[in-house]
ZAPA-912931 format. One record per residue: residue number from 1; z, y, x of N, C-alpha, C in turn. Coordinates in steps of 0.05 Angstrom, whole numbers, plus 32768, in hexadecimal, padded with zeros to 4 digits. Last residue first. Example, Ala and Ser with C-alpha at 12.3 -4.5 7.8 and 13.67 -1.06 7.14 Angstrom:
# residues 2
     n   n_up   n_north   n_east   ca_up   ca_north   ca_east   c_up   c_north   c_east
     2   808E      7FD3     8101    808F       7FEB      8111   809D      8001     8102
     1   809C      7F8E     8108    809C       7FA6      80F6   809C      7FBE     8108
//
This chain:
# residues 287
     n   n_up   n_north   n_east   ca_up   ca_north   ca_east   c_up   c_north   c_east
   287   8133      7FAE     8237    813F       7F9A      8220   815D      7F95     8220
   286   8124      7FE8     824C    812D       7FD4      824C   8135      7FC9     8235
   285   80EA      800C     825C    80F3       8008      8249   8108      7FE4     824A
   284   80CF      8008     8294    80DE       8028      828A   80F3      8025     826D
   283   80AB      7FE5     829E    80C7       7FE6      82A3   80DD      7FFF     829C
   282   807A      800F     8298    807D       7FEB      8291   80A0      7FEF     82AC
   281   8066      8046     829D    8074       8041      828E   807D      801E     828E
   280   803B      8036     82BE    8048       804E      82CB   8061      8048     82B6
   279   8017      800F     82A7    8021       800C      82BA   803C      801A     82C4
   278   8007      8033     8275    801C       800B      8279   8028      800A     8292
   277   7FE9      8054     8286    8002       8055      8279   8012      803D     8278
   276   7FC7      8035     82A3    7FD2       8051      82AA   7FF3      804E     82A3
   275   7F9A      800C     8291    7FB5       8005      8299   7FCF      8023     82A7
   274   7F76      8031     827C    7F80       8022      8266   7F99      8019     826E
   273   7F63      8047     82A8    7F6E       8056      8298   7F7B      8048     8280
   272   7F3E      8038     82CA    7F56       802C      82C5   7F6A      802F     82BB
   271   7F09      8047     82C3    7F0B       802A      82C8   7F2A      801D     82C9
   270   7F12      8080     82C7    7F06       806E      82A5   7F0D      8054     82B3
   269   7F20      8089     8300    7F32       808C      82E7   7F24      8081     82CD
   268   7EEB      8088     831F    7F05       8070      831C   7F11      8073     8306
   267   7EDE      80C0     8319    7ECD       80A8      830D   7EDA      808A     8307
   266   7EF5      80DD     8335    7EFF       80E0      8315   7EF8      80C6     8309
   265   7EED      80D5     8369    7F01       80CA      835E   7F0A      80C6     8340
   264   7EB4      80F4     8362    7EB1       80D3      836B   7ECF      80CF     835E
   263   7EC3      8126     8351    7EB3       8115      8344   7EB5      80F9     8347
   262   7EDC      8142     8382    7EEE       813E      8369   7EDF      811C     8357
   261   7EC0      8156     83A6    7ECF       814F      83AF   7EE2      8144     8394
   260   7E94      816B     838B    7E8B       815A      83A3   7E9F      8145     83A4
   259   7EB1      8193     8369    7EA7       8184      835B   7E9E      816F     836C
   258   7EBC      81B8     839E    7ECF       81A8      8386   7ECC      8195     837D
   257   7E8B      81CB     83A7    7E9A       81BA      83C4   7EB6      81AC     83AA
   256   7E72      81E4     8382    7E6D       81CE      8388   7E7D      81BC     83A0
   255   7EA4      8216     837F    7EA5       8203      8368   7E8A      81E6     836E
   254   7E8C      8232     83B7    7EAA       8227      83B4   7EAD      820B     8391
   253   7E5B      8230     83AD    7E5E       8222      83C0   7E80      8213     83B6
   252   7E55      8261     8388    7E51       8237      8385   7E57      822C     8390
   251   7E73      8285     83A9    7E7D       827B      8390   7E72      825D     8381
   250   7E4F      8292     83DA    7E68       8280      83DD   7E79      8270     83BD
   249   7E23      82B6     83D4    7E28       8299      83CA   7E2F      8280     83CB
   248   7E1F      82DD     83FA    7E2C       82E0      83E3   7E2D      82C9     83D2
   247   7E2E      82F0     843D    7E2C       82DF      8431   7E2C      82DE     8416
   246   7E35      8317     846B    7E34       8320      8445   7E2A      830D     8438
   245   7E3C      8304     8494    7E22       830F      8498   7E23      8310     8471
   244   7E78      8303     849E    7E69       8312      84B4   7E52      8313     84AD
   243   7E8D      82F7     846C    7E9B       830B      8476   7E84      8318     848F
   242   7E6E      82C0     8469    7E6E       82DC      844D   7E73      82F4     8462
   241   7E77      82AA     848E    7E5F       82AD      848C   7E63      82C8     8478
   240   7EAE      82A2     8482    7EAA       82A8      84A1   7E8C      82B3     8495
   239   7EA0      8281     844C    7EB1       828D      8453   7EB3      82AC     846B
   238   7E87      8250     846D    7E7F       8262      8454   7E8C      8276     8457
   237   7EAC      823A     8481    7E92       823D      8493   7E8D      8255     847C
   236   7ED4      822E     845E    7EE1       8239      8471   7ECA      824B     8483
   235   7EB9      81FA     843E    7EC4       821C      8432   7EC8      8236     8449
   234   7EB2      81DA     8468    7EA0       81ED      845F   7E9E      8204     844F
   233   7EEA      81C8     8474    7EDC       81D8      8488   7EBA      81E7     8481
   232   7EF3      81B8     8444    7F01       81C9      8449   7EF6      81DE     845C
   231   7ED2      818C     8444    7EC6       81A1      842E   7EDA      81B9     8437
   230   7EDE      8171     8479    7EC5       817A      847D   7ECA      818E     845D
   229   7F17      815E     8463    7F11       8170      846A   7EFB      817C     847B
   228   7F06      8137     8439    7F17       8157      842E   7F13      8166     8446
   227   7EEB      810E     844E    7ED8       8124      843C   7EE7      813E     8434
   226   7F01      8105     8493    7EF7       80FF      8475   7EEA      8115     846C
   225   7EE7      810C     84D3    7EF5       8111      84BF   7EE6      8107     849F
   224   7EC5      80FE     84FD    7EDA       80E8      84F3   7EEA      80E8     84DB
   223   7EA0      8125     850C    7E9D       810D      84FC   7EAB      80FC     84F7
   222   7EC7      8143     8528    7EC0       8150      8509   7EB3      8136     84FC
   221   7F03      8126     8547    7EE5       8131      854D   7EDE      8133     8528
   220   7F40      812D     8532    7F2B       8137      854F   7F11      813C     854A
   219   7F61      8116     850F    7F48       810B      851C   7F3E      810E     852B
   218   7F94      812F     8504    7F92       8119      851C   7F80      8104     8529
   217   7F90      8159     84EB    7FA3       8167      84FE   7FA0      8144     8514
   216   7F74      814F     84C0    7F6D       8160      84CB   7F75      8166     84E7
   215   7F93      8124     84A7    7F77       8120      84B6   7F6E      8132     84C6
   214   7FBC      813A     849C    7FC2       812F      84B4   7F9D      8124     84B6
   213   7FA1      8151     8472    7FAE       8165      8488   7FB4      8152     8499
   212   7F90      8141     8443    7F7B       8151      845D   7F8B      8157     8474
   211   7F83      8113     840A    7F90       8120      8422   7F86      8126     8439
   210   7F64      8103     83E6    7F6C       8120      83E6   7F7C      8124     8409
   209   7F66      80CF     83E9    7F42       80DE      83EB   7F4E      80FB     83EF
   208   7F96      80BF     83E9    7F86       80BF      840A   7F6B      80D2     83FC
   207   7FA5      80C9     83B6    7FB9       80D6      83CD   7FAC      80D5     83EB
   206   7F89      80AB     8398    7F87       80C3      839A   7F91      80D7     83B1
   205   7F95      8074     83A7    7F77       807E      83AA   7F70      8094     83A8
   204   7FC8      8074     839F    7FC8       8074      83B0   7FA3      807E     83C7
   203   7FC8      8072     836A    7FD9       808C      8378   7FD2      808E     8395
   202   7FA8      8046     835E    7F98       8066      8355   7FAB      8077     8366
   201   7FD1      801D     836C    7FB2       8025      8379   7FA0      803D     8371
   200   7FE7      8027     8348    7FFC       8036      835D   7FE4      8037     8374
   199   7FD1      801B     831D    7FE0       8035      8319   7FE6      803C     832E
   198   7FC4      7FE0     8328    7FAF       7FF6      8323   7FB7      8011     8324
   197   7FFF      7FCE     832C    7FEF       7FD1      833B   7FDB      7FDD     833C
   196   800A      7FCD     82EF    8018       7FE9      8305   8003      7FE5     8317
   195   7FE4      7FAB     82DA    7FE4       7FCE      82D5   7FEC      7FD6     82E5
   194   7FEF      7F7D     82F2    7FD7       7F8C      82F9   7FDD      7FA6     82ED
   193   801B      7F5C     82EA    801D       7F78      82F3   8003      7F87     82FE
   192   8006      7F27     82EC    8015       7F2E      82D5   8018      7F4D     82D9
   191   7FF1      7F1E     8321    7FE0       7F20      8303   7FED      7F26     82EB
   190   8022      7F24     833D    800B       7F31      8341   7FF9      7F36     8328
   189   804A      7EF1     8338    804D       7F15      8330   8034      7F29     8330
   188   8020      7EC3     8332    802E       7ECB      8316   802F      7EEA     831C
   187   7FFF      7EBB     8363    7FF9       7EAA      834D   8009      7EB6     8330
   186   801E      7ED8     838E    8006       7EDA      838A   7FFB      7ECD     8373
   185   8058      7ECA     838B    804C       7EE7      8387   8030      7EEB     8385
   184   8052      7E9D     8389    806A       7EA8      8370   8050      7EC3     8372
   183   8049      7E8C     83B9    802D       7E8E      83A7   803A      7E92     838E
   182   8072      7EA7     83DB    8055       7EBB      83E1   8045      7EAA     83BD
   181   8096      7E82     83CB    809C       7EA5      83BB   807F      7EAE     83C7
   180   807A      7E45     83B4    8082       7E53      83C8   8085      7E70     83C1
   179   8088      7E13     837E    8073       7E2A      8386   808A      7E40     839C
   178   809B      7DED     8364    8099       7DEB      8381   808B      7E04     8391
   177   80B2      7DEF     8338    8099       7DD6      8339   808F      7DDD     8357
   176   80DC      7E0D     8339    80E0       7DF2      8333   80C6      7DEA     8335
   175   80C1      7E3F     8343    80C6       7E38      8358   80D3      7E17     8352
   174   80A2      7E48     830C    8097       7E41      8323   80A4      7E36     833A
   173   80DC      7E4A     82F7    80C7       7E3A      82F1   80B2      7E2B     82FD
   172   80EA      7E7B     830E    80FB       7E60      830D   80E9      7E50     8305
   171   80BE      7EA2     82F8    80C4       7E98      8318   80D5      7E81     831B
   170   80C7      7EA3     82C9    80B4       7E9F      82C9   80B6      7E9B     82F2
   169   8100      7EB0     82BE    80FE       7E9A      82B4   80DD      7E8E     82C5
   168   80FF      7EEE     82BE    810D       7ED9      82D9   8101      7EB4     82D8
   167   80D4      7F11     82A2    80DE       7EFD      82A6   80ED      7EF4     82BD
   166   80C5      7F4E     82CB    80BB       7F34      82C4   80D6      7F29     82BB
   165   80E1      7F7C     82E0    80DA       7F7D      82B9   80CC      7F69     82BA
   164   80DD      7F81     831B    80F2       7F7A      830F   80F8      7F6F     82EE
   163   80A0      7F95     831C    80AB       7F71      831C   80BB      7F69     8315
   162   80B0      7FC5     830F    809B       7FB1      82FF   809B      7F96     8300
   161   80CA      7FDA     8339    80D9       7FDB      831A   80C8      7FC8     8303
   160   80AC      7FD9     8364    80C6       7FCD      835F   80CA      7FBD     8343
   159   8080      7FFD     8355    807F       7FDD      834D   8093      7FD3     8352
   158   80A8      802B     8354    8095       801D      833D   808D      800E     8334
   157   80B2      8023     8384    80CA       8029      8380   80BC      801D     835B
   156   8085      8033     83A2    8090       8014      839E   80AA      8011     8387
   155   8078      8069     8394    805E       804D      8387   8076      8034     838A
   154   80A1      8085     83AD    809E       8083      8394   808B      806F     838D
   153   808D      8077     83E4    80AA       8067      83D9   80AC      8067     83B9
   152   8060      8055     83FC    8062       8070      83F6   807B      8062     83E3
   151   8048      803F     8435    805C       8037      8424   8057      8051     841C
   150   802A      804E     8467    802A       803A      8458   8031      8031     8442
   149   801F      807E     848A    802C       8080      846F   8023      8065     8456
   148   8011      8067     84BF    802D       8073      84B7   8036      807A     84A0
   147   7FE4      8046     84B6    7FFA       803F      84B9   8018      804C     84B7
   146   7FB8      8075     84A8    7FBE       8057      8497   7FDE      804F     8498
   145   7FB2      808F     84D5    7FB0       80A2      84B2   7FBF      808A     84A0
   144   7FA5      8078     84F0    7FB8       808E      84F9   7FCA      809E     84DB
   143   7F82      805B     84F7    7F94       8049      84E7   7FA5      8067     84ED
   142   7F4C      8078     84FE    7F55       8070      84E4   7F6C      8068     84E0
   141   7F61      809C     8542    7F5F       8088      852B   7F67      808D     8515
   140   7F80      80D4     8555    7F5E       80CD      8552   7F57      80B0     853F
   139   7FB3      80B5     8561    7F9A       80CD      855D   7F87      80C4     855F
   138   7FCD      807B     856A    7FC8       8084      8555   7FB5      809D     854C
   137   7FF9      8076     859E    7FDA       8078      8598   7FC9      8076     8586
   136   802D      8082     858F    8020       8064      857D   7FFC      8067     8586
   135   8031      80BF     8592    8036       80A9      85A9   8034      8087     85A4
   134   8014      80D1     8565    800B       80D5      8584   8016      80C0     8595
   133   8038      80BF     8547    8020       80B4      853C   8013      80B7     855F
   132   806E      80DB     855A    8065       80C9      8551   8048      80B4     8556
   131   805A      8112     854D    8055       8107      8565   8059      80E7     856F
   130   8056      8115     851C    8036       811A      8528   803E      810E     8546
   129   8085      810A     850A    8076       80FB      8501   8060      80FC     8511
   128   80A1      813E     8524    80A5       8121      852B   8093      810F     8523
   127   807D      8164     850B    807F       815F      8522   8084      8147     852C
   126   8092      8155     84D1    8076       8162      84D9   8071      814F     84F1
   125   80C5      8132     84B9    80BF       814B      84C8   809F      8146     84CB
   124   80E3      810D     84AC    80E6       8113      84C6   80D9      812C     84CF
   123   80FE      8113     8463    80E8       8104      847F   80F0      810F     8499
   122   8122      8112     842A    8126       8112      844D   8111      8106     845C
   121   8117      80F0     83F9    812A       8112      8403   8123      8119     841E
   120   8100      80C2     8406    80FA       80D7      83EC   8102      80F3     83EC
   119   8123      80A6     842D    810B       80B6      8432   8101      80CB     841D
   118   8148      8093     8404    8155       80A6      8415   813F      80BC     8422
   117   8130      8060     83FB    812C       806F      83E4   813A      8097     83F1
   116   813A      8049     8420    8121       804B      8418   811A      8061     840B
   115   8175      8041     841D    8167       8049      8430   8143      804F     842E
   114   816F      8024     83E9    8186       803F      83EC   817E      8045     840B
   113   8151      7FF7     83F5    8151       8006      83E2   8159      8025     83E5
   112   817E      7FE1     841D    8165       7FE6      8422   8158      7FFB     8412
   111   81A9      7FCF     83FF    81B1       7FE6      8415   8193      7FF3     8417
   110   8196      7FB1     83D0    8197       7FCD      83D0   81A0      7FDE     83E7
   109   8179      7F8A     83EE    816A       7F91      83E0   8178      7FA5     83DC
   108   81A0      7F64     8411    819B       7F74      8411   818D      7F92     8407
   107   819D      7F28     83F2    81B3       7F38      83F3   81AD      7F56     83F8
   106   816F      7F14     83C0    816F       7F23      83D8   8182      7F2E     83DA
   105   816E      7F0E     8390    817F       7EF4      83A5   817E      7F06     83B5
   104   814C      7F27     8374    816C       7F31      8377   817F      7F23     8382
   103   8112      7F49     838C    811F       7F2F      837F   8142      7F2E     8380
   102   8102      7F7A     8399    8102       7F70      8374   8116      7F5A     8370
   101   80FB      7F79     83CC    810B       7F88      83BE   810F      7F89     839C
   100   80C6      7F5D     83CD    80DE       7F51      83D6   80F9      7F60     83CC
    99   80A2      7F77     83B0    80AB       7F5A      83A9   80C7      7F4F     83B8
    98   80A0      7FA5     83CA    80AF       7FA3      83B0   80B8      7F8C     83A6
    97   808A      7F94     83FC    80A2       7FA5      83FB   80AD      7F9C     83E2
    96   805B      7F7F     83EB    806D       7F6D      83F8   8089      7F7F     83F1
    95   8040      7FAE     83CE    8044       7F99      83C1   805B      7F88     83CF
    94   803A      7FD1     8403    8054       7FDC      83E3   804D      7FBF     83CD
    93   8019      7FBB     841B    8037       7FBE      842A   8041      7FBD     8414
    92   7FE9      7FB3     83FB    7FF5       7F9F      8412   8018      7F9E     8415
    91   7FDA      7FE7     83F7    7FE2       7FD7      83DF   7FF6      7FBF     83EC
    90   7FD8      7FFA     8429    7FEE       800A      8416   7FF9      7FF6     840A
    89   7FAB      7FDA     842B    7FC1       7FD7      8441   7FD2      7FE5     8439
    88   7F8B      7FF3     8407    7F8D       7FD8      8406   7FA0      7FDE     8415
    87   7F8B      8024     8419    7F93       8023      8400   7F95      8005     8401
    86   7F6E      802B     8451    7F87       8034      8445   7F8E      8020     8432
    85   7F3C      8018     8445    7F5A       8006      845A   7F65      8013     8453
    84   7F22      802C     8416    7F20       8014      841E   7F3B      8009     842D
    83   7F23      806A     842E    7F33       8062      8418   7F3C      803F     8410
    82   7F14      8066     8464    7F34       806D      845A   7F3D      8066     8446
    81   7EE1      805A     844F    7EF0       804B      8460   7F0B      804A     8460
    80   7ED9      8087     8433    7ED4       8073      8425   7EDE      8062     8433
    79   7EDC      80B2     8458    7EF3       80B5      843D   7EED      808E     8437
    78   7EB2      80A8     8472    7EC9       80A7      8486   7EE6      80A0     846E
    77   7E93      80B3     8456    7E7F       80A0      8460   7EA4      8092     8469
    76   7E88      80EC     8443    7E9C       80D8      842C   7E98      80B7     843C
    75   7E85      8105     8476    7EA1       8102      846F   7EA5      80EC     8459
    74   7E51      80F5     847A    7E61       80E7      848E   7E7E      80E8     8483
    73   7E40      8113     8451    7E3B       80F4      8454   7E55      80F1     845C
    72   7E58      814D     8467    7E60       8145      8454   7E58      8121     8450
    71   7E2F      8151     849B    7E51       8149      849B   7E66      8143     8480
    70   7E03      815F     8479    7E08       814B      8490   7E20      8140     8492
    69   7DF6      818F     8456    7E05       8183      846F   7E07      8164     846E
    68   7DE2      8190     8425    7DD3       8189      8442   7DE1      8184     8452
    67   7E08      818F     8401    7E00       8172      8408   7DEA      8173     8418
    66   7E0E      81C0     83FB    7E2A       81B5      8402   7E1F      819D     8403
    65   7DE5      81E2     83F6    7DE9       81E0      840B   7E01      81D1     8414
    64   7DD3      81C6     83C6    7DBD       81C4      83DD   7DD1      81C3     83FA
    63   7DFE      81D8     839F    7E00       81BB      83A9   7DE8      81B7     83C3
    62   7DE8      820D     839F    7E09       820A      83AE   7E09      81EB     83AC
    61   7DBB      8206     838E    7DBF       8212      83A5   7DDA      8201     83B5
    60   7DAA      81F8     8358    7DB7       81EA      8362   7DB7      81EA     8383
    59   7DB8      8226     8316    7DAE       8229      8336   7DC0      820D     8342
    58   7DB0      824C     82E1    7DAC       822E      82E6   7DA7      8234     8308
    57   7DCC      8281     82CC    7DB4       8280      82DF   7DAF      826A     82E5
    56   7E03      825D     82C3    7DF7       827D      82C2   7DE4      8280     82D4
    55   7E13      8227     829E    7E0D       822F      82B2   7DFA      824F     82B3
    54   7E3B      822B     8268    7E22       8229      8266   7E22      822D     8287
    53   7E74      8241     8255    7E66       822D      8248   7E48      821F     8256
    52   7EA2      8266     826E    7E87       8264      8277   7E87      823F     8270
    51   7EC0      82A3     824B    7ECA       828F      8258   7EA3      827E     8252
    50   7EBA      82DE     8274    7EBE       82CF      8262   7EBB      82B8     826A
    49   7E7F      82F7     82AE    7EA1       82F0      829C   7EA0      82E6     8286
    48   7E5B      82F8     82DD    7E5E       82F2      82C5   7E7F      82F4     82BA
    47   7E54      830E     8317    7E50       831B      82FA   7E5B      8318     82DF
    46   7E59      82D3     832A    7E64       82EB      8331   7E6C      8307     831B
    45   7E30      82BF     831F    7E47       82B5      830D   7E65      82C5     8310
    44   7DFD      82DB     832D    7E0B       82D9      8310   7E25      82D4     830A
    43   7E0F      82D3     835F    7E15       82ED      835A   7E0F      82E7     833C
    42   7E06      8289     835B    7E27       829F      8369   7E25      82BA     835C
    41   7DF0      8270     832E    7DEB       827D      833A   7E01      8290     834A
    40   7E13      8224     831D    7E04       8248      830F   7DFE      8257     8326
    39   7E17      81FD     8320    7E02       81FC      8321   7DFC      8218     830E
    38   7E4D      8201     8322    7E4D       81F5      8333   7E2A      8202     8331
    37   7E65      8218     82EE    7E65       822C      82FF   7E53      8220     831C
    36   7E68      81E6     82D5    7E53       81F5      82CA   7E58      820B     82DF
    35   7E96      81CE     82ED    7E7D       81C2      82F1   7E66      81D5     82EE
    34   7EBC      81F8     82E1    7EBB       81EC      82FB   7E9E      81E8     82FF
    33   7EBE      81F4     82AF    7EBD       8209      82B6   7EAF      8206     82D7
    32   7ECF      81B8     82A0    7EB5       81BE      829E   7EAF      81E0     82A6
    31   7F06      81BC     82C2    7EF4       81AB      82C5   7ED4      81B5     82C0
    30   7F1E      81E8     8294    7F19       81F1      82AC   7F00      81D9     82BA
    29   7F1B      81C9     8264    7F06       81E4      8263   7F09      81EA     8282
    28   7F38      81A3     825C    7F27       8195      825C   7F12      81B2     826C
    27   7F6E      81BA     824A    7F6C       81A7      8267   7F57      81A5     826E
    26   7F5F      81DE     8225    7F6F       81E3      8238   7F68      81D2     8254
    25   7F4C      81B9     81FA    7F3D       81CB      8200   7F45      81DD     8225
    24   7F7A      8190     81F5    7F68       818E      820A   7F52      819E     8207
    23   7F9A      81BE     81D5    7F9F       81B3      81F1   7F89      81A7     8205
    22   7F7A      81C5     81B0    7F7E       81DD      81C3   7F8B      81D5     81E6
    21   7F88      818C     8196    7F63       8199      81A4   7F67      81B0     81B1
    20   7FB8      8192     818B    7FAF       8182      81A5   7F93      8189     81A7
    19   7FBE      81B6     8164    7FC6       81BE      817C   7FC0      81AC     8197
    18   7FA0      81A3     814B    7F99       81BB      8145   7FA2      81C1     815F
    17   7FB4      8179     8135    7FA0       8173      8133   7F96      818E     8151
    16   7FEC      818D     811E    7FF3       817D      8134   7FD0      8178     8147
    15   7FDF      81AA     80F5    7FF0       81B9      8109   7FE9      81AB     8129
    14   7FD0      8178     80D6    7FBA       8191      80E2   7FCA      8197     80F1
    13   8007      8162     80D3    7FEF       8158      80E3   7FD0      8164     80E4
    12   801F      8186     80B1    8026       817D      80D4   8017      816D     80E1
    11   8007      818D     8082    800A       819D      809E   8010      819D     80B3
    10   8013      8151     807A    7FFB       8159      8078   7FF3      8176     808E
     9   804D      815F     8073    8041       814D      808B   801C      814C     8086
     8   804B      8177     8049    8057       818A      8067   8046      8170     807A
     7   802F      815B     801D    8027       8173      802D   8036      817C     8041
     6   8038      8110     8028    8047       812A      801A   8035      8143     8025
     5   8008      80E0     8024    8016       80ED      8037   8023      810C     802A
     4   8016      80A1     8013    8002       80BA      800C   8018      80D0     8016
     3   8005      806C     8021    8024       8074      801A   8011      808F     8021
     2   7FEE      802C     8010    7FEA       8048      801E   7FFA      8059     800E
     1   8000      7FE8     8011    8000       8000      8000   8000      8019     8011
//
């Protein structure tokens, strides 16, 4: 039987209609502001004001000159590698970590924890870390970038909490018919926790494509660097160019070096967006 809805709640769900399309009018309008400024003409778009539906002057300059370079390939050539060993070998560490810190035989599991978890407040510093990495012969290498930030404590601390929300019953089981804790963990906790795992592989697929600064400060040579910071270093070229020879069509440049650098990652998000919320939320609610 359909239960017919009173008028306030009839207004509260226009009210309600009304205010989430403004919302993602909101979230959604800078993005396509971005794109459509990407393939507009700089001193039009310069000119132009209000808010921008349509590309101004149709122009695909500012992508000519942000994908002639050369060093842009090479950077997504270098990101794609990083992203590859990174992120697997992230995944690697913060799966073992959590598995072992999930299980509750483990006597030590909370000194450890409460030391882990102590990094969240407190790192070593800039310096110490760079020199660090310097004295591990670590500059100039890929693994320079890889190995020292292996673990990210908030991602484990996530799948911690996701293995911990299995069944107990479903590992006693296994381990009465003889199954070893590596194929506990490869045959049951793993396939049962694909959401978090997809969730903490997006944090982690985001956190290397964006990050620039220790690439910047420990690759050295310009073809080694990823893709953040060859686009950084071509805002920066641009830039220098405006000021000494009146450059004026730095404004595509700046909204196509965005969209260069944004597009490929957004593209992941439809493929996992279904496990997002499960994941990020799956142990949050106890029985």
């Amino acid at each position: 039987m359909k239960i017919k809805a009173t008028p306030g709640e009839r207004v509260f769900q226009a009210c309600n209609y009304v205010f989430l399309t403004l919302l993602a009018f909101v979230c959604l309008y800078p993005m396509w502001h971005v794109l459509m400024a990407s393939f507009s003409d700089s001193d039009a778009l310069i000119a132009h004001s209000g808010l921008l539906l349509l590309p101004v002057e149709l122009s695909p300059d500012a992508y000519k000159r942000v994908l002639s370079n050369h060093l842009v390939w090479i950077g997504y050539w270098n990101t794609l590698k990083l992203l590859v060993l990174g992120v697997s070998w992230q995944m690697v560490m913060t799966t073992l970590g959590a598995y072992v810190l999930s299980r509750r035989e483990f006597m030590l599991r909370r000194p450890i924890m409460l030391a882990i978890t102590f990094t969240m407040f407190f790192s070593g510093g800039t310096i110490p870390t760079y020199l660090n990495i310097q004295q591990l012969g670590l500059k100039g290498s890929i693994w320079g970038l890889i190995l020292p930030f292996s673990i990210s404590t908030y991602n484990m601390i996530i799948l911690r909490t996701s293995f911990e929300s299995m069944p107990k019953s479903l590992l006693e089981a296994a381990r009465i018919d003889g199954a070893a804790p590596l194929t506990c963990l490869l045959r049951i906790v793993l396939p049962l926790n694909k959401a978090s795992l997809s969730v903490i592989a997006l944090y982690y697929g985001v956190g290397t494509w964006n990050a620039w600064f220790w690439a910047s400060q420990l690759m050295g040579e310009r073809t080694r660097m990823p893709l953040s910071v060859v686009l950084r270093d071509i805002l920066i070229n641009s830039q220098m160019q405006q000021m000494d020879n009146g450059v004026t069509n730095l404004e595509g440049i700046k909204y196509a070096l965005i969209v260069v650098a944004t597009v490929p990652i957004l593209c992941v998000y439809p493929f996992i967006q279904k496990y997002f919320a499960q994941g990020v939320m799956i142990g949050a609610v106890k029985e």
